[in-house]
N, C-alpha and C positions, 0 to 999 in steps of 0.2 A: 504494500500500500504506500502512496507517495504523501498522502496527507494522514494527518491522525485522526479517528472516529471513533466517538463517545456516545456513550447511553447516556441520556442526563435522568431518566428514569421511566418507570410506565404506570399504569392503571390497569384495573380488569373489574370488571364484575364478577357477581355471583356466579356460581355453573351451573345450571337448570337442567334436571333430567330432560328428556324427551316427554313433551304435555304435562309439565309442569310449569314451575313458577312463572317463567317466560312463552310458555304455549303459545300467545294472542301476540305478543313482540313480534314485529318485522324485524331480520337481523340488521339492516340500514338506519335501523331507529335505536336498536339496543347498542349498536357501534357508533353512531352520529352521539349518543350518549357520552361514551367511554371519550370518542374523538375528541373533543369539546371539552372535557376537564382536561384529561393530557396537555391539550395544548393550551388553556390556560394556567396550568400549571408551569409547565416548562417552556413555554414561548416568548416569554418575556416580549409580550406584545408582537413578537414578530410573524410575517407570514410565512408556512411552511413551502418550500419550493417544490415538495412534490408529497402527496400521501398516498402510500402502497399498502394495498388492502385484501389481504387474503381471504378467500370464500369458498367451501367446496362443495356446498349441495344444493345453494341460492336459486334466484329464478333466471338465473343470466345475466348479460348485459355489462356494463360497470357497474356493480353495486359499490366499490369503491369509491367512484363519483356522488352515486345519492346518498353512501355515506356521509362526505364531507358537508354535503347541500344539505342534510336533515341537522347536523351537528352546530347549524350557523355561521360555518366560515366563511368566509368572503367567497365569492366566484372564482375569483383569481387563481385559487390556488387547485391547479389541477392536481386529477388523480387517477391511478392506474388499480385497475382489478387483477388479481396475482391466482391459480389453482394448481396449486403441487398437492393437490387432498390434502391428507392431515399436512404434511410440511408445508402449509400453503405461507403462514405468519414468518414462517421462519425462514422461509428462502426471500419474505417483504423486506426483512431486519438484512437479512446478506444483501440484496440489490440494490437499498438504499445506503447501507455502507460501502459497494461499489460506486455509487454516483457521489456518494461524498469523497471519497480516496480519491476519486479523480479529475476533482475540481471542478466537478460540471453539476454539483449543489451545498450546500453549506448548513442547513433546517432540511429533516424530513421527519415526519410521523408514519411509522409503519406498524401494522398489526392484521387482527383480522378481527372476523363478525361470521358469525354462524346461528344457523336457527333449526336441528332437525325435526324440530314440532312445527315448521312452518314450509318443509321442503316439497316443494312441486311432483305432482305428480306424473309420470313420463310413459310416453308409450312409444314404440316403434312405431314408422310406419308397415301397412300390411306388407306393402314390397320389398317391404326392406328385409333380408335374407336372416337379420337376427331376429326378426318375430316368430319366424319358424323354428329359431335354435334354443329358444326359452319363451315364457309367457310375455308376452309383448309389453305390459307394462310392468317397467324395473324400478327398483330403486339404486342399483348402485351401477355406475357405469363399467366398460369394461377396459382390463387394466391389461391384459397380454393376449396375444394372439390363439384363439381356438378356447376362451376359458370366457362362458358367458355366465355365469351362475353370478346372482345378489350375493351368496356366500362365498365369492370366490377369497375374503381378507378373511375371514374366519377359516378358507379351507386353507390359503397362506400362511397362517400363522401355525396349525396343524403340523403342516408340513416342516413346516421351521424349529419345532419343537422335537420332531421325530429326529430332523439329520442332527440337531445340537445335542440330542439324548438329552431330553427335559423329561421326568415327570412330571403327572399329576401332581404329585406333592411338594414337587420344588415348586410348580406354577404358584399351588395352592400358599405358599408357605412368602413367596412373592407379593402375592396379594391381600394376607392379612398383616404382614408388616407394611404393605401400602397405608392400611386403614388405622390402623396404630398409630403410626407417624401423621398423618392428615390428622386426627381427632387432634391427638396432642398440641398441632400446631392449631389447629380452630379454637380449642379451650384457650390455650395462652396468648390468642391475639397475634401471635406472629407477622402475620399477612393481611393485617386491616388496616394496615397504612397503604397497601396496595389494591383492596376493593373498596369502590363505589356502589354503597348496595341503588338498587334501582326498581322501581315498579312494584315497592314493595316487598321486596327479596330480602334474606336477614344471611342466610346461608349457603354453602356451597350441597346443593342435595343430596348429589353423592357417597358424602361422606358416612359409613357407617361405623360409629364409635363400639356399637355390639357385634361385630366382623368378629365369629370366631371357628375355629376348628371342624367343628360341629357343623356349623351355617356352610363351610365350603363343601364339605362332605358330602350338603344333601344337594346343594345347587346342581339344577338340571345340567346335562349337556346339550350345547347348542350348535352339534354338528353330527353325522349318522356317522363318519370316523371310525372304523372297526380299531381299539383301544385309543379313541382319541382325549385328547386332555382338555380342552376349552370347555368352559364351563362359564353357566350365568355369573359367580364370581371371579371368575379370575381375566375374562375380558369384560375391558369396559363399556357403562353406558354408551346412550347416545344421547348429546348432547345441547344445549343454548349457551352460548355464552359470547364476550367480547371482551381483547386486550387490546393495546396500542402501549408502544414507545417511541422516547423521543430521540433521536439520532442529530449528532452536531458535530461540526468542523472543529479544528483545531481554534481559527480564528474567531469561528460562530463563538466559541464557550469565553473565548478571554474577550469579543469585544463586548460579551452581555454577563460578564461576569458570572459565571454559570459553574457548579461545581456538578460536574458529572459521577453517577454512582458507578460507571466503568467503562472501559476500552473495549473498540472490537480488534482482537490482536489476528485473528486471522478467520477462514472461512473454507468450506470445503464441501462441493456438490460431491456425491460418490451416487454411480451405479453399478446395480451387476442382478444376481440371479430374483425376475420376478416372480421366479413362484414362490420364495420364500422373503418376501418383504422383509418382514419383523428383521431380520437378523442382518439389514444395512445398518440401521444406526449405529452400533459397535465397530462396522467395516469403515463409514465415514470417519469417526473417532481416533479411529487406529491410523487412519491415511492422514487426516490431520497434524494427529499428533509426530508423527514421523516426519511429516515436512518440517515440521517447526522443532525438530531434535530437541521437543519433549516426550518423557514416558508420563504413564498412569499415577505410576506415583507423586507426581510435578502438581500433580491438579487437585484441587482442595475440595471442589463440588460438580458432580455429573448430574446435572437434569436432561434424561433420557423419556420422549413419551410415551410411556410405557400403556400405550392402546391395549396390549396383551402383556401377560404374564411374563409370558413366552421373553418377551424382550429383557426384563430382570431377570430375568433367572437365567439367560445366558451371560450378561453381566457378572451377575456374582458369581457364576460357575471360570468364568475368562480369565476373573481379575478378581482374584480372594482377598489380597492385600488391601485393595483397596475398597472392597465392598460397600462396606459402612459409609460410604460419601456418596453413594447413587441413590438420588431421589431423596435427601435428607428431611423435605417436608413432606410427604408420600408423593406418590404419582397419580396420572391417569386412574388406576383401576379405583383408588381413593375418590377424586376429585370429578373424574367423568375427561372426556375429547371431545369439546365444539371444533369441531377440524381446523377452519376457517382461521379458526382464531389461537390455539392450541402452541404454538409454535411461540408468541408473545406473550402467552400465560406462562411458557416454561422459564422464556426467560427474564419474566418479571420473581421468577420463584430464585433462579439463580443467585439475581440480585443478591436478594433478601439473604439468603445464606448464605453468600461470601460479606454480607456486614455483619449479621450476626457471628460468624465465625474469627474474624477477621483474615478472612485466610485472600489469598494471591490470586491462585487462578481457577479458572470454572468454566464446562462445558456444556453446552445446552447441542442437544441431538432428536431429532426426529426422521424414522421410516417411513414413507409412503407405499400407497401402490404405486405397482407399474416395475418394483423393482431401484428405487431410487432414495437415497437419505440427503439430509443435511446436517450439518455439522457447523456450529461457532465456538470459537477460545475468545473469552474473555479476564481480562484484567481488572481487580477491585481499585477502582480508584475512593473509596468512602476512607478517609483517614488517610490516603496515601497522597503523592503528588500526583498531579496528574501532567 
């Protein structure tokens, strides 16, 4: 990178299950929300040069745009609609930190905005050769060649789990220290410096503080899988929710005096095998970190979106040492995946744990379908020089 790019910090709302708290919210209204504080938070009056707005199951179009337009900001300030599915926020936070590194913005607001209680309903056309290969109206689109099934991320992560050699009970044992850690951090207020409750929301719904042994045991399976492990606990909801952060220049920060909570030190798309999703985020992590001749142990906090089990528990199976620092406020299976948005939620979480910690460095990672992750290293700047 030729200039230096800073988080100066983010927001997020509540996480709404699927027809809950947010059911009737448009996600352009629950994120023109979220947009709107961010940026009078950290804008010190000024206008963003660009707002990058991730969405993955919306009704089309820019909703990035009527994000900004419902949020009250000026016209001016154009904006782009971003869908990497779940890594949709987090590939916003990498592109805007390319357009800042190279001189060609200095203010951006990136995040996303997701509604699955609000998601359109889609059908093939008759002619179209995929209504004959599944029932013509889907919900999930299709991620690789010859695989049209709505389960196709559930039968991915399946598959993911079989070549990593995961149990059932590592999954299980994954996702009830998700929900531990999530309550823990709810009770203690941890992360209510960074939600905005809205529309009446007080909590993150997901969250089960009575997650136990027992409850994973009996939770249904949610794939035919002959010994398959995905289970109603241990992959997560589906979700409502919106984050945003705010991204600034080197000059941006000192000519508005601005103290940033941290650095984006570098950035890393990875692709490779789509049938097994779930199991890029740790490949992207791994390419990163090798570029930048860091190891695992260099790194103080891993927020990994852990959509499935599947994803922590090849984690903690990879990297023993370093265990205890992935997901230290729980993850997804805890907190729930608004896609859209998901990627800005982790790395508003990151934040939070490398100030509470005071620790150096931190890695925010998310899988998608199709076969592709992202990956950011970030620097604590709260306490440090920046």
């Amino acid at each position: 990178m030729r200039d230096r790019v800073y988080l100066l910090g983010g927001l997020r709302s509540h996480i709404g299950i699927r027809y809950g708290i947010f059911k009737t919210v448009r996600p352009e209204v629950l994120g023109g929300e979220i947009l709107h504080r961010v940026w009078s938070k950290y804008g010190k009056s000024a206008l963003p040069d660009l707002v990058l707005c991730g969405n993955a199951v919306g009704p089309g179009g820019n909703i990035g745009r009527l994000t900004v337009l419902e949020a009250g900001l000026p016209e001016e300030v154009p904006a782009m609609t971003l869908d990497l599915q779940c890594a949709s926020a987090l590939a916003a936070i990498d592109l805007s930190a390319a357009k800042i590194a190279s001189g060609m913005a200095d203010f951006i607001l990136a995040g996303g905005t997701e509604s699955a209680s609000l998601a359109p309903r889609r059908i093939y056309q008759e002619w179209d050769e995929r209504s004959r290969k599944r029932e013509p109206e889907f919900t999930a689109a299709q991620f690789r060649p010859g695989e049209f099934s709505d389960d196709a991320m559930l039968l991915g992560a399946e598959r993911a789990a079989k070549k990593a050699g995961i149990s059932k009970e590592e999954a299980d044992e994954a996702a009830l220290l998700s929900h531990k850690r999530a309550s823990r951090v709810e009770k203690e207020g941890c992360l209510a410096p960074y939600i905005v409750p809205l529309f009446g929301s007080t909590r993150d719904e997901a969250i089960r503080p009575r997650m136990s042994e027992r409850l994973l045991a009996r939770a249904p399976h949610v794939t035919n899988v002959p010994d398959g492990i995905l289970t109603a606990a241990n992959a997560c909801t589906m979700n409502d929710g919106a984050a945003f952060v705010a991204l600034a220049s080197d000059d941006w920060v000192k000519a508005h005096g601005a103290h940033p909570m941290a650095e984006i030190k570098a950035v890393r798309t990875s692709g490779g095998d789509p049938a097994c999703s779930p199991l890029m985020a740790d490949q992207a992590v791994s390419q990163l970190l090798s570029r930048e001749g860091l190891s695992y142990e260099d790194i103080d906090a891993f927020e990994y979106n852990e959509a499935f089990a599947v994803i922590s528990a090849d984690f903690m199976g990879r990297h023993p040492s370093v265990k205890d620092r992935l997901n230290c406020f729980g993850g997804a299976l805890a907190y729930g995946h608004p896609y859209g948005a998901s990627g800005a939620e982790i790395m508003i979480h990151l934040m939070a744990i490398l100030k509470q910690k005071n620790g150096r460095y931190g890695v925010a990672a998310i899988p998608a379908a199709g076969g592709v992750a992202e990956a950011i290293l970030i620097e604590n700047k709260m306490g440090r020089d920046a």
